[in-house]
C-alpha positions as CSV (number, residue, x, y, z in Angstrom):
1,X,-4.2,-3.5,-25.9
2,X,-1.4,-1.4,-23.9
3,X,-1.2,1.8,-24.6
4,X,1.4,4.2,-23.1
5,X,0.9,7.6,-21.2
6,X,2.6,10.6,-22.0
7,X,4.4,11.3,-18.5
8,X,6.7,14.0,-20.1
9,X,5.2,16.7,-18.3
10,X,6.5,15.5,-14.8
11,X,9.7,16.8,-15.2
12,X,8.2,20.3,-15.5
13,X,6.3,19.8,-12.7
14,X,9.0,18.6,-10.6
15,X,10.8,22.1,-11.2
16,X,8.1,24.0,-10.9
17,X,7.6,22.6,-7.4
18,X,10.8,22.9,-6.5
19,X,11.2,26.6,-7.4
20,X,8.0,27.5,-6.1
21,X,8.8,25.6,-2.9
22,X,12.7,27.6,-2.6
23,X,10.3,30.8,-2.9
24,X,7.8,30.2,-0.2
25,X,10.8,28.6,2.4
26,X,12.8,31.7,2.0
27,X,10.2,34.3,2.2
28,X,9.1,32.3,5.5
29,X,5.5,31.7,3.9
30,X,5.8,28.2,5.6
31,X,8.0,26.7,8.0
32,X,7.6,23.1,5.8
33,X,7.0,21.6,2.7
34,X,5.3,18.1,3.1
35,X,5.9,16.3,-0.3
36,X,7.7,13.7,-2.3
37,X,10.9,12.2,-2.6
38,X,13.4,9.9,-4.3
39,X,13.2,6.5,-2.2
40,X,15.8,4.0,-2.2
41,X,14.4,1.0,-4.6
42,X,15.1,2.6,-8.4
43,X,12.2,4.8,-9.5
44,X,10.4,4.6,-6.8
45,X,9.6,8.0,-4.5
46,X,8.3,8.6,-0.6
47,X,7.1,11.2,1.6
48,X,9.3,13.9,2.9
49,X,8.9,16.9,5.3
50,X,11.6,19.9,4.0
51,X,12.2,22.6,6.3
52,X,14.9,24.4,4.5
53,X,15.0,26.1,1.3
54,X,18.6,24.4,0.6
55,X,16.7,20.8,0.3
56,X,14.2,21.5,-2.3
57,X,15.9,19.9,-4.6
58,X,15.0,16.7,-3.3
59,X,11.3,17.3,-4.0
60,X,10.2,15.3,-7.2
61,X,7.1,14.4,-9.0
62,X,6.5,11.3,-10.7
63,X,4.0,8.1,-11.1
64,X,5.6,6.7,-8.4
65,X,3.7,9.3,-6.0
66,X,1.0,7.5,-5.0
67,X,0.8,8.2,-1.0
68,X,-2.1,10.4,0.1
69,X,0.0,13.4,1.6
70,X,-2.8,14.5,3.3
71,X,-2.6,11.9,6.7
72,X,0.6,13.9,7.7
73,X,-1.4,17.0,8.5
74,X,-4.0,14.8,10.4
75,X,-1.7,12.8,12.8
76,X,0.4,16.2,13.1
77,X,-2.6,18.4,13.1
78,X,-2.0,20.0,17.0
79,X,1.7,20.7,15.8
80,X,0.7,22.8,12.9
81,X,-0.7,26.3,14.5
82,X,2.5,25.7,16.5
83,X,4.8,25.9,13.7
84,X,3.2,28.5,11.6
85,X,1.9,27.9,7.8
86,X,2.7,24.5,6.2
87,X,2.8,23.5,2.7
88,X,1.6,20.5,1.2
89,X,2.2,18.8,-2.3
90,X,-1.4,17.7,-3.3
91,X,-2.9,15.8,-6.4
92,X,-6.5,16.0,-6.6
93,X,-7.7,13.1,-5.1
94,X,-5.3,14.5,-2.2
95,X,-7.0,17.8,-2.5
96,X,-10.4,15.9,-1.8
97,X,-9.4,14.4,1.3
98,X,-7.9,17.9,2.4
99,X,-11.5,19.4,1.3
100,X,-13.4,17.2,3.4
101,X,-11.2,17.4,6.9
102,X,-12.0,20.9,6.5
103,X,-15.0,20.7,6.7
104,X,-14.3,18.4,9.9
105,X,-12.7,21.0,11.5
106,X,-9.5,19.0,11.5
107,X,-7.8,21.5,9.1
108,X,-7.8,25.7,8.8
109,X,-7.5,26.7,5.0
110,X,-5.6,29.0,6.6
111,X,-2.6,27.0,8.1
112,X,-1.9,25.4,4.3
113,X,-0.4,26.5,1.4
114,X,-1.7,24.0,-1.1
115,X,0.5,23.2,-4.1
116,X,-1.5,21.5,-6.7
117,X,0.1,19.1,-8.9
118,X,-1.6,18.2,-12.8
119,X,-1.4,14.5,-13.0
120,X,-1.6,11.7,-15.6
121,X,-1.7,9.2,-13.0
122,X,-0.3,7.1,-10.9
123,X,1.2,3.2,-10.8
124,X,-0.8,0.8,-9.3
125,X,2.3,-1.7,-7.5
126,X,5.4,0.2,-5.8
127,X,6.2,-3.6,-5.7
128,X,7.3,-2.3,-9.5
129,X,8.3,0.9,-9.3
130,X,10.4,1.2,-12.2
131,X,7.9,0.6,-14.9
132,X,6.4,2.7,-17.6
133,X,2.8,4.2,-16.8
134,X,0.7,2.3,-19.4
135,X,-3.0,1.3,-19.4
136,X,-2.0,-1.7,-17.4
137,X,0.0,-0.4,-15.3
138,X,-2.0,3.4,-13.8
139,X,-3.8,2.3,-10.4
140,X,-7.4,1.4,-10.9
141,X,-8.7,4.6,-9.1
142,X,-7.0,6.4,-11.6
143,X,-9.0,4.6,-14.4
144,X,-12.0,6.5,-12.9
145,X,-10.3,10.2,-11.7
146,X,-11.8,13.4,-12.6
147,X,-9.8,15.7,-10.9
148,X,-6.5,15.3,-12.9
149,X,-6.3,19.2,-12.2
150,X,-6.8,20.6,-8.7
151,X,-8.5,23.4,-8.0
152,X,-8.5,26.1,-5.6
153,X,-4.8,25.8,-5.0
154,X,-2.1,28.3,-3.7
155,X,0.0,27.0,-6.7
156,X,-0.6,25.0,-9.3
157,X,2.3,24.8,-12.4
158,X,1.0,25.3,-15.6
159,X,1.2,22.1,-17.5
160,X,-0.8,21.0,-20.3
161,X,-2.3,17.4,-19.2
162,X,-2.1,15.0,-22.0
163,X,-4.7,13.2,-23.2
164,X,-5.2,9.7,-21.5
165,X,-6.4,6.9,-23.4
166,X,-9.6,5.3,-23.0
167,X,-9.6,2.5,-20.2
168,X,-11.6,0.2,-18.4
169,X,-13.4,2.2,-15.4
170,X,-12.4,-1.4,-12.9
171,X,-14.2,-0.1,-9.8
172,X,-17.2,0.2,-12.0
173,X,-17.3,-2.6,-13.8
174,X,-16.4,-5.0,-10.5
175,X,-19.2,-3.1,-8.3
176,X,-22.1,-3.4,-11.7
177,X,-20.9,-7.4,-10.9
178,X,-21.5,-7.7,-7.6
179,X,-25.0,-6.0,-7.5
180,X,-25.7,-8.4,-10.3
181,X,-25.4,-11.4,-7.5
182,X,-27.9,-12.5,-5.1
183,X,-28.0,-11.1,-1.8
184,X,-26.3,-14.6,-0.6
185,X,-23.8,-14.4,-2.9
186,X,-22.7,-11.1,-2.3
187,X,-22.5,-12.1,1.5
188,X,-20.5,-14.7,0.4
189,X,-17.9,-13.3,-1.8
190,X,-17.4,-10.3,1.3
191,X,-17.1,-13.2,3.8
192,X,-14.8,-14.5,1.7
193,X,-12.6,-11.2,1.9
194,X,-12.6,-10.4,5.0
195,X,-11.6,-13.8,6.2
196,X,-8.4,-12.4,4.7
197,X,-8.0,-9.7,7.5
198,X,-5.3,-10.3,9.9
199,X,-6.2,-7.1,11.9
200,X,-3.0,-5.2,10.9
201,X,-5.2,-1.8,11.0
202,X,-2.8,-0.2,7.7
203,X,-6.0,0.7,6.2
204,X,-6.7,3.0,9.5
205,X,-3.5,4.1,10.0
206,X,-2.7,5.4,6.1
207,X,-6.5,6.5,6.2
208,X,-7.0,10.4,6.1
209,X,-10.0,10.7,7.7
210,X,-9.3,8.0,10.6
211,X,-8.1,10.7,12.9
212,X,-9.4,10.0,15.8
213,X,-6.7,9.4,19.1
214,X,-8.2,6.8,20.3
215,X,-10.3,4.3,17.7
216,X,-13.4,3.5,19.3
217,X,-12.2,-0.6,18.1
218,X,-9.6,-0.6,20.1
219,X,-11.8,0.1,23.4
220,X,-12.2,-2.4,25.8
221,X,-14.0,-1.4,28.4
222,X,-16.7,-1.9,26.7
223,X,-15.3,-3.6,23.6
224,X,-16.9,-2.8,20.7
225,X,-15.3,-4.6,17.8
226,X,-13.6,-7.8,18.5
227,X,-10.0,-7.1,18.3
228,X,-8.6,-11.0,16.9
229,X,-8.8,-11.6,13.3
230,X,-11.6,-13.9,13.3
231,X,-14.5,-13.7,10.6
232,X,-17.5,-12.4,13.3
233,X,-14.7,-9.7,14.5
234,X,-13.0,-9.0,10.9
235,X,-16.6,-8.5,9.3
236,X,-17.3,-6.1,12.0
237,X,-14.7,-4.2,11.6
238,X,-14.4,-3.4,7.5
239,X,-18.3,-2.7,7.4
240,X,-18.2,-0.5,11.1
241,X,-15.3,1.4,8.7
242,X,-17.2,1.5,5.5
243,X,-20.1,3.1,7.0
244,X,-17.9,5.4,9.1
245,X,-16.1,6.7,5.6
246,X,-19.9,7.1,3.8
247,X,-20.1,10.4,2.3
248,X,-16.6,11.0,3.4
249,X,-14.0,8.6,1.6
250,X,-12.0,11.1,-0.9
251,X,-11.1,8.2,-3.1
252,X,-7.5,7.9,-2.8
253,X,-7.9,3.9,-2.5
254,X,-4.2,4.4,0.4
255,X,-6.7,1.7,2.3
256,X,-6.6,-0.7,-0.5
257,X,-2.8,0.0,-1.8
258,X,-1.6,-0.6,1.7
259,X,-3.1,-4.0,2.1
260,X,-1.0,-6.7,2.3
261,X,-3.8,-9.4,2.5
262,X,-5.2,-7.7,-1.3
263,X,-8.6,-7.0,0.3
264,X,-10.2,-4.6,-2.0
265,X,-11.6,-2.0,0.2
266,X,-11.6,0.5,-2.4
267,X,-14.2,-1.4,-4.0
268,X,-16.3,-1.2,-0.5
269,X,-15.6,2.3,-0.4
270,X,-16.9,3.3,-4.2
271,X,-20.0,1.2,-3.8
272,X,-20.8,3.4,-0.8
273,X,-19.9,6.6,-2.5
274,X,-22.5,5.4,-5.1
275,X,-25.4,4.5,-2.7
276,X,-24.7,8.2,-1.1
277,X,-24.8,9.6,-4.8
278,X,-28.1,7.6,-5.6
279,X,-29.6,8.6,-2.1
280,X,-28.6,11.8,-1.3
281,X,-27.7,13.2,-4.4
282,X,-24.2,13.4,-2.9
283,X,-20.9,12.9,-3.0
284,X,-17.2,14.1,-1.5
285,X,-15.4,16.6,-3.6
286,X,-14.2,19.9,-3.3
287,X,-16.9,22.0,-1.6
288,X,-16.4,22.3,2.0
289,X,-19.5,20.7,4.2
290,X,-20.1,20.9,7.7
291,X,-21.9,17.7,7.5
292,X,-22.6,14.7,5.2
293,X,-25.7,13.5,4.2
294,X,-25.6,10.5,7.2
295,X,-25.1,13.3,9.6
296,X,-27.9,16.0,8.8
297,X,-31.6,15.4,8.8
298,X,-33.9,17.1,6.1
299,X,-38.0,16.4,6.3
300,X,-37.5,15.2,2.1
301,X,-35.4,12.2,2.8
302,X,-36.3,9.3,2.3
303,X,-37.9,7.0,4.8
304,X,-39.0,4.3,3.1
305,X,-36.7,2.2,5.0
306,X,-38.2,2.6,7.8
307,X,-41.1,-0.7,8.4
């Protein structure tokens, strides 16, 4: 049954980021605001960089929001000592991916004023921007979010979240499925998705974390990763990734969203997160680490594996 959520508080948080965002521009806290605006297609919002305090009044908050903020600072990330302080609209599944390139040395605390936005959620198609955020309608990652409040924020307007009603956890349910299937079926049902890849790389580009300047699959000499969207090449590719975001993958599901072949990489991504949890006893959030459990040794781990 569809049940509505209570967005009503989005309109107070839209204000409150816009007056705390006039503040900060004119006292020259930051030289920009990275957050979001009103797009062109009705109800619908996209990124925006404000520099001057005159334009805040674009900045809005609604369930339309769904882009991860955070890949800004990382493709931008030798232009912002430059600059001076920046600020940055985050929800908390933002504010995890922001967390976690800290601890990569890709971001100083210091450089950011973080402005934390409460949220009910988020849709799950822009392709229908205009709709009301229901059950149906909130993006499977939100189904699952615990961090509907960020923490540890420069700014955060003070909201009182509504109560969301009860809803399937997707990711969940889909990954208790697939561990259900035999080893050859699993294989087959990821061959099966990846055969969909045509190599467009949105999932790197949208990808917080993918911030290197040069990706190690699109070397050459030697080639790592075959580059044409064939299933050897394509298979390489997605798990090379999903190994590469273990421990690190904040959740935000941009890789999945930005899709156009409707690969669910999200799903890839949260079964990962859970072998970590199982493992390791660990998992991305909002503690800053210098490394993640594939990238430290300890004498208790377990070796088992090993034959």
């Amino acid at each position: 049954m569809t049940q509505p959520i209570d967005t009503s508080i989005y309109a107070a948080v839209t204000e409150a980021i816009r007056s705390e965002a006039k503040r900060i521009l004119s006292e020259g806290q930051v030289s920009a605001i990275v957050g979001y605006a009103v797009a062109r297609r009705k109800g619908s919002a996209q990124p925006i960089v404000i520099s001057d305090a005159a334009d805040v009044s674009k900045l809005i908050f609604t369930p339309a929001c769904v882009n991860n903020l955070s890949v800004y600072l990382t493709k931008a990330k030798k232009e912002i000592p430059k600059n001076g302080k920046i600020g940055i609209v985050v929800k908390g599944c933002d504010l995890k991916a922001l967390v976690g390139l800290m601890g990569e040395s890709q971001l100083k605390r210091e450089d950011l004023f973080l402005i934390g936005v409460p949220c009910a959620g988020v849709l799950g198609s822009v392709l229908q921007p205009d709709t009301e955020l229901t059950s149906d309608t909130i993006a499977s990652k939100c189904r699952e979010c615990g961090e509907r409040l960020p923490q540890g924020c420069d700014f955060v307007p003070s909201v009182t979240l509504p109560a969301t009603p009860e809803q399937e956890q997707i990711y969940a349910a889909e990954i208790a499925r697939l561990e259900a299937l035999t080893p050859a079926e699993r294989w087959a049902y990821w061959k099966e998705q990846f055969s969909k890849c045509i190599k467009c790389y949105a999932c790197r580009q949208v990808c917080p974390f993918c911030f290197c300047e040069q990706c190690l699959c699109d070397r050459n000499k030697p080639q790592m990763v075959e580059t044409t969207p064939r299933p050897a090449g394509n298979f390489a590719w997605h798990v090379i990734r999903a190994m590469h975001l273990a421990g690190r993958c904040a959740g935000c599901a941009e890789c999945e969203r930005v899709c156009p072949m409707d690969i669910p990489l999200n799903l890839l991504n949260r079964k990962m997160a859970k072998e970590l949890k199982e493992l390791y006893d660990y998992e991305a959030g909002f503690e800053v680490n210098d490394k993640g459990p594939l990238a430290s040794y300890d004498d208790k781990d377990d070796q088992s594996f090993i034959k």
